[in-house]
C-alpha positions as CSV (number, residue, x, y, z in Angstrom):
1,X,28.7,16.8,67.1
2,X,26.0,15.8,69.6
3,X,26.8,14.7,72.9
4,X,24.9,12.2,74.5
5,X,24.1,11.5,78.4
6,X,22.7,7.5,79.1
7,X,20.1,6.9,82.4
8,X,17.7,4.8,83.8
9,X,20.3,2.1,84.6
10,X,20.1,0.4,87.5
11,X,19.7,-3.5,89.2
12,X,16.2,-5.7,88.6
13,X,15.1,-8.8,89.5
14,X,14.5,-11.2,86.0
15,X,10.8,-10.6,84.8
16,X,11.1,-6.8,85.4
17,X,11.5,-3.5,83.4
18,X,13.6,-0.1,82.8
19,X,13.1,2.2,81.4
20,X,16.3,4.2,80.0
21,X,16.4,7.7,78.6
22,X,19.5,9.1,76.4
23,X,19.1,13.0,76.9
24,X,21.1,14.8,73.6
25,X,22.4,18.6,73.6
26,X,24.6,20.4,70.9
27,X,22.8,19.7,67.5
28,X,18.8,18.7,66.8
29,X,18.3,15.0,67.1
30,X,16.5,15.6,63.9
31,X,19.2,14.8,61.2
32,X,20.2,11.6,63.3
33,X,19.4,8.5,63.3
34,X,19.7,6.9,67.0
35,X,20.8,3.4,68.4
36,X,21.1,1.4,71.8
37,X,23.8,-0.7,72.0
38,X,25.1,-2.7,74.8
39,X,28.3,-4.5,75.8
40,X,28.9,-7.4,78.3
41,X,31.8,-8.0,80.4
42,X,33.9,-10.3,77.3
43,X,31.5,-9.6,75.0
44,X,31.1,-7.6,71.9
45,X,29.2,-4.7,72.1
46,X,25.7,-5.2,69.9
47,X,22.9,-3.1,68.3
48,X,20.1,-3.7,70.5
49,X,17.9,-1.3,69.1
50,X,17.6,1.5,66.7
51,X,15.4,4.4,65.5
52,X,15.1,6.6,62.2
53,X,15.4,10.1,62.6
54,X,11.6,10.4,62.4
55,X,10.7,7.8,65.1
56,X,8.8,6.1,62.4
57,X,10.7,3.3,61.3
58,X,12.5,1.0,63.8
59,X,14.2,-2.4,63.9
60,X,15.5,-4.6,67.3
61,X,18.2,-7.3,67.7
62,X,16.3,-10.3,67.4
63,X,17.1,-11.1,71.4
64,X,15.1,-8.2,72.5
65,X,11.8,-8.2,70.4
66,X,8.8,-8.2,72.1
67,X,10.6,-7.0,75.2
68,X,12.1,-3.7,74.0
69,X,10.4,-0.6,72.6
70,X,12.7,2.7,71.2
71,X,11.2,5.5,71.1
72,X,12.8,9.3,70.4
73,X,11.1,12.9,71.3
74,X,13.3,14.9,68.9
75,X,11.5,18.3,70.2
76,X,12.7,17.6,74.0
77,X,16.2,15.6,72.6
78,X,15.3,12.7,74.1
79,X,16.1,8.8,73.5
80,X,14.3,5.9,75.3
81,X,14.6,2.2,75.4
82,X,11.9,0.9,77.6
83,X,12.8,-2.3,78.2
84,X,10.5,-5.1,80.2
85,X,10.7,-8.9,81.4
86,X,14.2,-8.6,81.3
87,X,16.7,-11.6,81.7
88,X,19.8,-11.8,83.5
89,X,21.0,-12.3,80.0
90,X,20.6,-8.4,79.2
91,X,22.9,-7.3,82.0
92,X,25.2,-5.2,80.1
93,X,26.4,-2.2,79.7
94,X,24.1,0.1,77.7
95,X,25.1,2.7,75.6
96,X,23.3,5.5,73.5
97,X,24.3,6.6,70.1
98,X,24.1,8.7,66.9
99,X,24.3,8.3,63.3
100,X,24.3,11.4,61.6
101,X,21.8,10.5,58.6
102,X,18.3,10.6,57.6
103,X,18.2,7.4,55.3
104,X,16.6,4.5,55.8
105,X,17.5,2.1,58.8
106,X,18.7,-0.6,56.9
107,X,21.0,1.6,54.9
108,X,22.8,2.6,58.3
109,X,25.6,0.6,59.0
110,X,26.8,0.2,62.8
111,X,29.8,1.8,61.9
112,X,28.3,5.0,60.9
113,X,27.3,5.3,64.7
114,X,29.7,8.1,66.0
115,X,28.4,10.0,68.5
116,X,28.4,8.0,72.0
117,X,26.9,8.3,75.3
118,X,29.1,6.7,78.5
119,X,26.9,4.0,78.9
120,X,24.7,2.7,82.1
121,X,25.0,-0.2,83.7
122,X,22.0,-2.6,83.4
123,X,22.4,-5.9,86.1
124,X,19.4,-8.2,85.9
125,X,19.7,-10.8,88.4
126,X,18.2,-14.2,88.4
């Protein structure tokens, strides 16, 4: 299994970026899909964003296009959600995750996410 370390949290005024990085060890990144996800205080936790195992296909929660990017280095292990003109709406919880599988994004349910990171906190204020 591939564990997963979330960071780049942090507090930012509305209108601002982040940038945050999910670094993976114990298997290649290269047979998993990845996903951000994110949970606020009362909330359900939500797919923000998520990438195929190539980097080549990607799809966003519809709250966050335009503003987020996903991005994956599989030959450093590395996960990215840069993330800009943030809202205080975004504040969350963000959390990094795997799916191991190579099929298409759409064919990935959330629940096949099983690998997770501990999540960084992400406070936008207004």
């Amino acid at each position: 299994q591939v564990q997963l370390v979330e960071s780049g949290g942090g507090l930012v005024q509305a209108g601002g970026s982040l940038r945050l990085t999910c670094a993976a060890s114990g298997r290649t990144l290269r047979n998993y899909a990845m996903g951000w996800f994110r949970q606020a205080p009362g909330k359900e936790r939500e797919l923000v964003a998520a990438i195929n195992w190539s980097g080549e296909s990607t799809n966003y929660a519809d709250s966050v296009k335009g503003r987020f990017t996903i991005s994956r280095n599989n030959a450093a292990s590395l996960v990215y959600l840069q993330m800009g003109n943030l809202k205080p709406e975004d504040t969350a919880t963000y959390y990094c995750a795997a799916a191991s599988s190579t099929a298409r994004l759409a064919a990935i349910p959330s629940k096949d996410f099983g690998s997770w990171g501990q999540g960084t906190q992400v406070t936008v204020s207004s």
